[in-house]
C-alpha positions as CSV (number, residue, x, y, z in Angstrom):
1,X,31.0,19.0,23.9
2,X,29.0,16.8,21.4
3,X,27.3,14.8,23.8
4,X,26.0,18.1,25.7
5,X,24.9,19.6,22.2
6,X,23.0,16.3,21.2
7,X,21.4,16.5,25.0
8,X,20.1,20.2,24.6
9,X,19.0,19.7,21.0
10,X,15.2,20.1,20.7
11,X,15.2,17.8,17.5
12,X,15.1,15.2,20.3
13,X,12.1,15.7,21.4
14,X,8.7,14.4,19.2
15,X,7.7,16.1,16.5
16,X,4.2,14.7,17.4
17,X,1.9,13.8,19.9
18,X,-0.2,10.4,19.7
19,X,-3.4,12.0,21.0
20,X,-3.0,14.1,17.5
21,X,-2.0,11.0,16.1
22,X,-4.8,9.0,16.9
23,X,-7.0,11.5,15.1
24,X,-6.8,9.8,11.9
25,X,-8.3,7.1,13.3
26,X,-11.6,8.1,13.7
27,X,-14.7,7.0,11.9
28,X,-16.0,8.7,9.0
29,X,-19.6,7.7,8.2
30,X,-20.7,10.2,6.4
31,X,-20.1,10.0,2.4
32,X,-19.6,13.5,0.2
33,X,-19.6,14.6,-2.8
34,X,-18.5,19.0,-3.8
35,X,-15.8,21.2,-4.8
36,X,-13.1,22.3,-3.2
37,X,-13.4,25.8,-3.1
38,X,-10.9,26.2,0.4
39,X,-7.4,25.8,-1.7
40,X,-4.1,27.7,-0.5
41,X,-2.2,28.5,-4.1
42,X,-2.7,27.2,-7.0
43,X,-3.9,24.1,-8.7
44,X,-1.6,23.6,-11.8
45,X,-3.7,23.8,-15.3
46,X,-1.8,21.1,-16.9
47,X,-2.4,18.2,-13.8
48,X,-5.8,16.7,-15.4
49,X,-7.1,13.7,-13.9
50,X,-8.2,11.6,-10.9
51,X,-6.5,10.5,-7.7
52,X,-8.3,7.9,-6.3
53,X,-7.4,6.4,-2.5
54,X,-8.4,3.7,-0.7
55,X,-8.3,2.6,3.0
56,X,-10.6,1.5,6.2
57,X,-13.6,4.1,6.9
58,X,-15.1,2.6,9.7
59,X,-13.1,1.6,13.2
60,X,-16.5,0.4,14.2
61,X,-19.6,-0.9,13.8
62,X,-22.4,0.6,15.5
63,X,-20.3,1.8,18.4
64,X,-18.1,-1.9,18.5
65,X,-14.7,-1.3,18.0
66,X,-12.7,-3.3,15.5
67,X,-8.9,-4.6,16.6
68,X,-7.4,-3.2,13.9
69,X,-7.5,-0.4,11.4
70,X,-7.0,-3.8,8.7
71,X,-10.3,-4.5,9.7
72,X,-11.9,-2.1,8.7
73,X,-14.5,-1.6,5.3
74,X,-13.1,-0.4,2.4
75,X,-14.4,3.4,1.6
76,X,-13.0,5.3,-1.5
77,X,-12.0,9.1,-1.6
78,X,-11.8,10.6,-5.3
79,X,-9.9,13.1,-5.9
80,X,-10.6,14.8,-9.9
81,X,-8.6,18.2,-10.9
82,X,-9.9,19.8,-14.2
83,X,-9.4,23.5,-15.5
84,X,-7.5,24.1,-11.9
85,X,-10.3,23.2,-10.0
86,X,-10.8,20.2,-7.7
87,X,-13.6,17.8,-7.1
88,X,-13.8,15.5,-4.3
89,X,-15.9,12.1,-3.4
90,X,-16.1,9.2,-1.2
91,X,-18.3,6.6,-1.1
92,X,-18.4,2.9,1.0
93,X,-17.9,-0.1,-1.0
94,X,-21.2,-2.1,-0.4
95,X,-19.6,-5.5,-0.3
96,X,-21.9,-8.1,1.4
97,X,-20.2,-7.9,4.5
98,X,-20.3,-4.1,4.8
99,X,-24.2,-4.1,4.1
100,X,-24.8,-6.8,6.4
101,X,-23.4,-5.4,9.1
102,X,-24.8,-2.1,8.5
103,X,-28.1,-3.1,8.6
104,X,-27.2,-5.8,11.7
105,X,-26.1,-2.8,13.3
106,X,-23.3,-5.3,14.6
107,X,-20.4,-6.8,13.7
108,X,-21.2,-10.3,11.6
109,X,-17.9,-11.1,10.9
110,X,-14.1,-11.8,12.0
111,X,-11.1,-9.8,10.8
112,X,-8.1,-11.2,9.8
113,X,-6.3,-8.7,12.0
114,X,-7.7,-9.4,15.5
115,X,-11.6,-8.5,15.3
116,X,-13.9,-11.2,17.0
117,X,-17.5,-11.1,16.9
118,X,-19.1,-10.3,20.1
119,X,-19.4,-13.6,22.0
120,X,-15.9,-14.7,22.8
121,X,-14.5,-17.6,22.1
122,X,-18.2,-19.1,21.8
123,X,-19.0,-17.2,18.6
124,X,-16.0,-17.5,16.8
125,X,-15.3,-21.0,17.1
126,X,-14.7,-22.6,13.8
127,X,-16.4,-20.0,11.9
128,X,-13.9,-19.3,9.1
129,X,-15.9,-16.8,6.9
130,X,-13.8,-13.7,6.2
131,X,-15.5,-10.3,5.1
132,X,-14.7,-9.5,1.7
133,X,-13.5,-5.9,2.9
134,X,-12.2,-4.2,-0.5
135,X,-10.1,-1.8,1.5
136,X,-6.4,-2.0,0.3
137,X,-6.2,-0.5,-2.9
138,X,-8.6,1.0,-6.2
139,X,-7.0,1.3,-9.8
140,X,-8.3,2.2,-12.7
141,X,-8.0,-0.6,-15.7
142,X,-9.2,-1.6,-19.0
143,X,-12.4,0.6,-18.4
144,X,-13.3,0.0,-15.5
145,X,-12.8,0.8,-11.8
146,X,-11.6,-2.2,-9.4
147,X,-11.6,-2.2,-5.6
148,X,-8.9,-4.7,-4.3
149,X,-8.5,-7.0,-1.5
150,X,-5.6,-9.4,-1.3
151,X,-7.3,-12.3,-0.2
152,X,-10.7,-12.6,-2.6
153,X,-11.8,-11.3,-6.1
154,X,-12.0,-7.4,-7.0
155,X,-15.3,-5.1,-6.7
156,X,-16.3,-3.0,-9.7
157,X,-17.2,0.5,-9.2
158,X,-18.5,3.0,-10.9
159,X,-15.4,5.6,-11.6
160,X,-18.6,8.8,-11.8
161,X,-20.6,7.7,-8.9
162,X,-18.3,5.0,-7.1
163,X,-21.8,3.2,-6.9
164,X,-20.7,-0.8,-6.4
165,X,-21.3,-2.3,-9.2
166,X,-20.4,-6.5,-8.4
167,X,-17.5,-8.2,-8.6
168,X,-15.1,-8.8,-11.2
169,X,-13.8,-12.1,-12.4
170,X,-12.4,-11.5,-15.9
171,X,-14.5,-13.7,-17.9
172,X,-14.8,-16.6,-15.5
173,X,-10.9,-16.8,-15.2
174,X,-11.1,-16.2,-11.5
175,X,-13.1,-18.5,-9.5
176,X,-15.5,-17.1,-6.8
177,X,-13.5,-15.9,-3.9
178,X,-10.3,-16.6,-5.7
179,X,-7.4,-14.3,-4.6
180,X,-6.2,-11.0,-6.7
181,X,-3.5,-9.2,-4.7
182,X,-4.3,-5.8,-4.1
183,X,-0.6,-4.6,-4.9
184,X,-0.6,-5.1,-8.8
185,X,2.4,-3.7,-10.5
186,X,1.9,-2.1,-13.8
187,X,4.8,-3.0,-16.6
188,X,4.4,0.4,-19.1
189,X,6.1,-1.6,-22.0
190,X,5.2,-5.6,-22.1
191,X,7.4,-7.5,-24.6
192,X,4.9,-10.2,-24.8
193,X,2.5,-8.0,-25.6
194,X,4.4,-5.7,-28.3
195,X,5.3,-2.9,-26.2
196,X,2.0,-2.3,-24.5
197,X,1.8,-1.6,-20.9
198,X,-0.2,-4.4,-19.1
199,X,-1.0,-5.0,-15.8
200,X,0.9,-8.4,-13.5
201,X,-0.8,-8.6,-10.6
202,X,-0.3,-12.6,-7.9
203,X,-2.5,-14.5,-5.5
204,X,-1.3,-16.8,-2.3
205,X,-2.7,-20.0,-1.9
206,X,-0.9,-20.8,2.1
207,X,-0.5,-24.0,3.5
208,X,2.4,-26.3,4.1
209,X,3.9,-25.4,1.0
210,X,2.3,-21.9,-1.1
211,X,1.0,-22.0,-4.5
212,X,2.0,-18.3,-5.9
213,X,-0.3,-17.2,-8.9
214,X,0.5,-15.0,-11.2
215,X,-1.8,-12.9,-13.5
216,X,-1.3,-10.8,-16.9
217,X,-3.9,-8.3,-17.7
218,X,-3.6,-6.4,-21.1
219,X,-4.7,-3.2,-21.6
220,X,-8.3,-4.4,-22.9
221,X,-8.8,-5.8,-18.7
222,X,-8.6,-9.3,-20.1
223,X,-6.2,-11.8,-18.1
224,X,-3.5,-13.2,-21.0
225,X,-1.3,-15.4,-19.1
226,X,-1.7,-17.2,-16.2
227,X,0.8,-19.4,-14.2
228,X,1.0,-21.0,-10.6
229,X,4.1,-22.2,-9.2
230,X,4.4,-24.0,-5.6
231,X,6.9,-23.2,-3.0
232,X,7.8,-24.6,-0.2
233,X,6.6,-23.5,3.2
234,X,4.1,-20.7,4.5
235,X,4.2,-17.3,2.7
236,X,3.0,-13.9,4.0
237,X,3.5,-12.0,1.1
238,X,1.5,-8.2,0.6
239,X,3.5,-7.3,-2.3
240,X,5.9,-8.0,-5.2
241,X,8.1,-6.4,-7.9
242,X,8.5,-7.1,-11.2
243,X,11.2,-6.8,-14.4
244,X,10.7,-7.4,-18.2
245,X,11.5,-11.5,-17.3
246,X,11.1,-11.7,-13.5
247,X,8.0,-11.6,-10.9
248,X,10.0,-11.3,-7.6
249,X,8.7,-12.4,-3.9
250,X,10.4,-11.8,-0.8
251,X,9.1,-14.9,1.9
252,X,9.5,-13.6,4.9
253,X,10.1,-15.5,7.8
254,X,7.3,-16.4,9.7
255,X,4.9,-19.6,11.0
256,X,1.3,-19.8,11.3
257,X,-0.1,-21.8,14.0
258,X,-4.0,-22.2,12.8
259,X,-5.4,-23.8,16.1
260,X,-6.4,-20.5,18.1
261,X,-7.6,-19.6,15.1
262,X,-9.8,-22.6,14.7
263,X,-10.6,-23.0,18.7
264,X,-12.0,-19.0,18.2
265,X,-9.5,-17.7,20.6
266,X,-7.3,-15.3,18.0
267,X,-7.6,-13.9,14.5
268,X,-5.8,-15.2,11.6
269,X,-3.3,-12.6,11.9
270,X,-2.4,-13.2,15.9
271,X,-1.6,-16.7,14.7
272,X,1.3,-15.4,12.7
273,X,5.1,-15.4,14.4
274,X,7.8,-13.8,13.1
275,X,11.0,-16.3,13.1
276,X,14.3,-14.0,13.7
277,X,16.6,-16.8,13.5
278,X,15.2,-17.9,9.8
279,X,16.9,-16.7,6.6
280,X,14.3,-14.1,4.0
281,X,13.7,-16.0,1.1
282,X,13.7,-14.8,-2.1
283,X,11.6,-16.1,-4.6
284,X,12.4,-15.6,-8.7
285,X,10.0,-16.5,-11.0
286,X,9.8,-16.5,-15.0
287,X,7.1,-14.0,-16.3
288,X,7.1,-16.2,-19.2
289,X,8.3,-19.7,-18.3
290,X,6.8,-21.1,-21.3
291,X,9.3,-19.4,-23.7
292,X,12.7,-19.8,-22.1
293,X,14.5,-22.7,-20.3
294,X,14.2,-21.2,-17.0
295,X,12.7,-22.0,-13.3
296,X,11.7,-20.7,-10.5
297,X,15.0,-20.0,-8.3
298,X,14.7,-19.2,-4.2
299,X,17.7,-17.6,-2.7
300,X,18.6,-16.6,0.5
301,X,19.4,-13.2,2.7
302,X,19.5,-12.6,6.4
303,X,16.1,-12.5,8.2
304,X,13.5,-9.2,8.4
305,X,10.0,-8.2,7.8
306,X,9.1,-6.3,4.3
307,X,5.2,-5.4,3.6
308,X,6.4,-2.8,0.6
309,X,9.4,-2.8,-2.2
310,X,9.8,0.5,-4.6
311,X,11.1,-1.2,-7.5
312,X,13.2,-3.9,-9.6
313,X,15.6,-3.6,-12.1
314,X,18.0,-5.9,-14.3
315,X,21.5,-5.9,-14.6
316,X,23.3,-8.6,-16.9
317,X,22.7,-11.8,-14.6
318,X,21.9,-9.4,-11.4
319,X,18.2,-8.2,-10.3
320,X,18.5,-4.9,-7.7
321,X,15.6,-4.9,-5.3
322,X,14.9,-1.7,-3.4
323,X,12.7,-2.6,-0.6
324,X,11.2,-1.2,2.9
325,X,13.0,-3.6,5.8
326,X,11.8,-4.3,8.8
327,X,13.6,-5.9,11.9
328,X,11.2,-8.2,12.6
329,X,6.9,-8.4,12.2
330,X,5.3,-5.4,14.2
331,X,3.0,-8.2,15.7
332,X,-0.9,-8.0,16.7
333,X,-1.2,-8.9,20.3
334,X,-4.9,-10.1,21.8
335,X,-6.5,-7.3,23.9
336,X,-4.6,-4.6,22.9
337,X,-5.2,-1.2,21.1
338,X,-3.7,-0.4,18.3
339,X,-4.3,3.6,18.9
340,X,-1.6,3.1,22.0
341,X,0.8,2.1,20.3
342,X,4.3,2.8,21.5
343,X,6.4,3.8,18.5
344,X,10.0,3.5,20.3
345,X,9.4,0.0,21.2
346,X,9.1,-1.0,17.4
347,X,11.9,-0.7,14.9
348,X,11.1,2.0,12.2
349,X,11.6,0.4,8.3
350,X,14.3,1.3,6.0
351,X,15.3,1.4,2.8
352,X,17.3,-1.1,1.7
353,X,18.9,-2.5,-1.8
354,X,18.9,-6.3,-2.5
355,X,21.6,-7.3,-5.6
356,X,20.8,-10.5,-6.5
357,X,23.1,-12.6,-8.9
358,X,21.3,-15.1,-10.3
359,X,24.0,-17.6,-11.7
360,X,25.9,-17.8,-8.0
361,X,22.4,-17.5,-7.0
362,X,23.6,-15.2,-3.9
363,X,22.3,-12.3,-2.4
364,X,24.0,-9.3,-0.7
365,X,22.5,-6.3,0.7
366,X,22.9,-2.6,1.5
367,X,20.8,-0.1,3.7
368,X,20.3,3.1,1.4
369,X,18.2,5.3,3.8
370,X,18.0,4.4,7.5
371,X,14.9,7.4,8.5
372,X,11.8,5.4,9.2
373,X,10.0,5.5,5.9
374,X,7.2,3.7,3.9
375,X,4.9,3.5,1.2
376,X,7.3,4.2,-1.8
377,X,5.7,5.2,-4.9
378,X,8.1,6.6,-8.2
379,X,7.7,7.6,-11.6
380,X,5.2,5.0,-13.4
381,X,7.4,5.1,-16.6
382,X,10.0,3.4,-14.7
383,X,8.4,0.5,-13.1
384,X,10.6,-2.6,-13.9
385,X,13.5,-0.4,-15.2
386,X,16.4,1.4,-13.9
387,X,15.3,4.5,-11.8
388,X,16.9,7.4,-10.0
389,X,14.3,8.9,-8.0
390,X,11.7,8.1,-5.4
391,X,9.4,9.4,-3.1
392,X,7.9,8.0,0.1
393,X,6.6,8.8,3.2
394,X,8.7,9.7,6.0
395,X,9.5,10.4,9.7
396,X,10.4,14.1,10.3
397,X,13.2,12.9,12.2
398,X,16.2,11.4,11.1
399,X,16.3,8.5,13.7
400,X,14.0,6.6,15.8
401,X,10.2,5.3,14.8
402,X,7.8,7.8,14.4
403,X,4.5,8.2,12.8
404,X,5.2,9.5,8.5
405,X,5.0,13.4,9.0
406,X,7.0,13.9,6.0
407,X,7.8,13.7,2.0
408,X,10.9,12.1,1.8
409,X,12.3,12.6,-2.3
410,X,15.3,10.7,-2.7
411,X,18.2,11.1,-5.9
412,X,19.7,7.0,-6.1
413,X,22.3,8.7,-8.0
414,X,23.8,11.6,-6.4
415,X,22.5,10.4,-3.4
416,X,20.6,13.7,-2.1
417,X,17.5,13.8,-0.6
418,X,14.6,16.7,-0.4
419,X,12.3,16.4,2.5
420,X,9.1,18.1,2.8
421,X,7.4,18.2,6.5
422,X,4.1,18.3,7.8
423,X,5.3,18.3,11.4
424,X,4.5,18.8,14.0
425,X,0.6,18.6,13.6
426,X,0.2,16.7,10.0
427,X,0.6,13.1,9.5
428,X,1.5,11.4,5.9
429,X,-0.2,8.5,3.5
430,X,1.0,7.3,0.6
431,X,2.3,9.6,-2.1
432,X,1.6,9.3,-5.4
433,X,4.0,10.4,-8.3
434,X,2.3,12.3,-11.6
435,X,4.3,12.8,-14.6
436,X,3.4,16.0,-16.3
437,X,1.9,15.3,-20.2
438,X,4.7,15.0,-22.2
439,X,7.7,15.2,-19.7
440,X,10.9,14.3,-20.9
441,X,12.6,14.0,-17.2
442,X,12.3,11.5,-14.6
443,X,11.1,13.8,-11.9
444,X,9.4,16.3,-14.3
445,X,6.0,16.2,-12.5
446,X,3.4,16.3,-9.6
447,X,3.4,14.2,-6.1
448,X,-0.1,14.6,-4.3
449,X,-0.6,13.1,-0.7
450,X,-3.2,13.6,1.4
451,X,-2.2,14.7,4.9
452,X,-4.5,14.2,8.0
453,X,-4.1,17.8,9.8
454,X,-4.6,17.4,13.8
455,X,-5.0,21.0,14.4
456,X,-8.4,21.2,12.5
457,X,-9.2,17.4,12.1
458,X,-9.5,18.0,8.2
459,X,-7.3,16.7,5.8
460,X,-5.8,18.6,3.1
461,X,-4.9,17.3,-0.4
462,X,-0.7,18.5,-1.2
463,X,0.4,19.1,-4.3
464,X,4.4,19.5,-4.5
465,X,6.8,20.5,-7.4
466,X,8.0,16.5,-7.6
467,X,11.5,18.2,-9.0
468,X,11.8,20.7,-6.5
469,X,10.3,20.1,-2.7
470,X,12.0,23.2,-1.6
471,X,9.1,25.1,-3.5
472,X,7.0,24.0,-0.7
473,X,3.3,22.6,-1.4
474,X,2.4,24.2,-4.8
475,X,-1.7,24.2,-3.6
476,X,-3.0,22.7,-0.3
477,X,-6.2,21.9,-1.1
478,X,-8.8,21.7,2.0
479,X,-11.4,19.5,2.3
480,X,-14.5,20.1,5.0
481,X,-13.8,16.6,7.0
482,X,-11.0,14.5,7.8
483,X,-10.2,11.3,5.7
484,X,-9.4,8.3,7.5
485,X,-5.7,6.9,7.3
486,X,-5.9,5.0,4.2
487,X,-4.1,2.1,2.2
488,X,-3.0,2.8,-1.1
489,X,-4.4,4.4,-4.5
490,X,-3.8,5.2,-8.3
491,X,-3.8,8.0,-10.9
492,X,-5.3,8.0,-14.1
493,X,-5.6,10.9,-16.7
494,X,-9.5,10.3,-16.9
495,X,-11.4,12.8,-15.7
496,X,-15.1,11.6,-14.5
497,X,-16.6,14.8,-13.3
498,X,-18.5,17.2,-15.5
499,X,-16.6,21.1,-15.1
């Protein structure tokens, strides 16, 4: 009787289709700049501020395709409420590459993710110039608006006009074309730095073994500490988490062969295999090594794939990791298109919890959400500390891989969960979490996502209740034109619009 309930349950069928899907993954050239007057409910008066987002614009140049979405040149949406109003603008960063190839009409340029120039194997051949894309993330710091790629310096922009300003290399302590991850993490009360929030934010150096930089930017944008450490082996590392003492890396477990990268054949990242039958590695390093008797520490725990964690705590001797898992590397093959993608042949990530116990210098692990689910955000205050609620994008279904259609709010504590859907024609970025001024409560705010809405090819800015998703979207704010699916993005109580 269970098995003929399951069969005749419509849950199993998709609460999508990839042709709405693939929507999101058009173009958008033009740039804009107005107020949204199209908003269902209402704005609340006391969320002040400015979302900003960043992701690919472009899927082409001129009519030739890129590989993959990666690829593609940064553009920035900004999103400003004030008085209950909203204001929105997006604008292309003009990095050189970007400009070049606009006025080329062509692509100039190979991606790391799979896009050759034009030419075959001919044209690519030991040409290892990357574009400088600036499409991963934006924050707002120390004054000034930053652009960020993982694998070169930041771009400065202007937060009222997002006019590209140059790049930013904090007083000559980066080097041109020097790495600054675009996944900082953002500690609200340094003890180095009397209680002040600062910013820690790492570069990768690859090779046989990796040099792992870390930065420390105070609240003036001016790097205070700076350390490098080398590890052994190659590292693929998009992100990190941090406690008051620890900067933690999970290496996963993959090899890079360069030559078909060097013969012109494939991208950098077609070169990269994932390694099943390696061991993670977890790398623990001292934010401040120069005051304590303490060294780097790598321990081990069983192989997987993780491009995103939520956050790190301490616990006596113990850090707890919670993390988005993978099964193995969703890998970029030659000649294919990434807008076919076949979601049931790849296995969805999870949420999972890492304890670490740093004197046995063991690991053990436990999966704490197993619906397909990423890009975590949580409650800023909380970064680095103990937490008992996040919020991440999610698959309306239960099981399986799916495109994120959903708001998934999760209590670490009681263990309930909230979900908010978009299904069947709405697909999910990454949310952002907004404490309301002066909130006493973890979850006593706003999350905003934008959500790419097949039906109208427009995407609509969502604003939910963060302690409540069963309110529904408070105000759906809709713009006149789709946004591309983008990367990641910040909040920041400045307001750069005049109301």
């Amino acid at each position: 009787m269970q098995n003929l309930k399951i069969q005749q349950n419509p849950i199993l069928e998709k609460s999508y289709t990839r042709a709405d899907w693939q929507g999101g993954y058009q173009s958008l050239k033009e740039e804009f700049d107005y107020w949204i007057d199209d908003v269902e409910g209402e704005i609340p008066l006391e969320l002040q501020g400015t979302l900003f987002r960043n992701g690919p614009g472009l899927f082409d140049v001129n009519g030739q395709r890129l590989h993959h979405p990666f690829d593609g040149d940064g553009m920035i949406s900004r999103v400003t409420f004030a008085n209950g109003r909203a204001h929105f603008r997006n604008r292309f960063i003009r990095t050189e590459g970007y400009v070049a190839e606009q006025q080329a009409g062509k692509i100039l340029y190979r991606g790391v993710f799979g896009t050759q120039k034009p030419g075959g194997w001919l044209a690519n051949i030991f040409d290892f110039k990357l574009k400088n894309i600036a499409n991963t993330n934006v924050i707002y710091w120390g004054g000034q608006l930053l652009a960020l790629w993982e694998a070169a310096e930041p771009h400065i922009l202007d937060p009222h006009t997002l006019e590209t300003l140059g790049r930013e290399y904090f007083n000559g302590v980066l080097s041109t074309g020097e790495a600054f991850s675009a996944h900082p993490r953002f500690d609200p009360s340094c003890e180095q730095d009397g209680g002040e929030p600062c910013l820690v934010n790492f570069s990768i150096k690859p090779g046989l073994s990796t040099t792992i930089t870390i930065f420390e930017v105070n609240l003036a944008g001016q790097i205070v500490r700076k350390h490098a450490h080398s590890v052994p082996g190659f590292c693929f590392i998009h992100d990190f988490v941090i406690t008051p003492q620890y900067c933690i890396f999970f290496q996963n477990p993959v090899k890079f062969n360069p030559i078909p990268f060097v013969l012109g054949i494939r991208s950098a990242g077609e070169c990269i295999d994932f390694q099943p039958h390696q061991p993670t590695r977890i790398i623990v390093i001292p934010r401040f090594p120069q005051t304590k008797e303490a060294k780097v520490k790598i321990l081990e725990t069983q192989s997987g794939f993780i491009f995103h964690h939520i956050n790190a705590f301490e616990v006596g001797n113990e850090i707890f990791i919670d993390s988005i898992s993978y099964e193995s590397l969703p890998e970029v093959e030659p000649e294919s298109d990434f807008r076919q993608v076949n979601f049931d042949a790849v296995s969805p990530g999870q949420l999972w919890r890492f304890y670490l116990n740093l004197d046995d210098e063991t690991v053990q692990s436990k999966l704490i959400e197993s619906r397909c689910c990423e890009f975590p955000t949580l409650n800023p205050a909380n970064v680095g500390r103990n937490y008992q609620y996040l919020y991440i994008g999610a698959a309306h279904a239960e099981t399986g891989n799916a495109p994120l259609q959903a708001l998934l709010k999760i209590d670490l504590e009681s263990g309930k969960r909230q979900l908010w859907s978009a299904a069947p024609r709405g697909f999910m970025g990454e949310p952002i979490f907004v404490p309301r001024p002066g909130s006493k409560k973890e979850d006593d705010g706003w999350v905003l996502a934008l959500v790419y809405d097949a039906a109208t090819h427009r995407s609509d800015v969502v604003i939910l209740d963060a302690s409540d998703f069963s309110k529904g979207a408070i105000a759906r704010l809709h713009l006149k034109h789709h946004i591309p699916y983008g990367l990641h993005g910040s909040f920041t109580s400045e307001v750069f619009v005049t109301t």
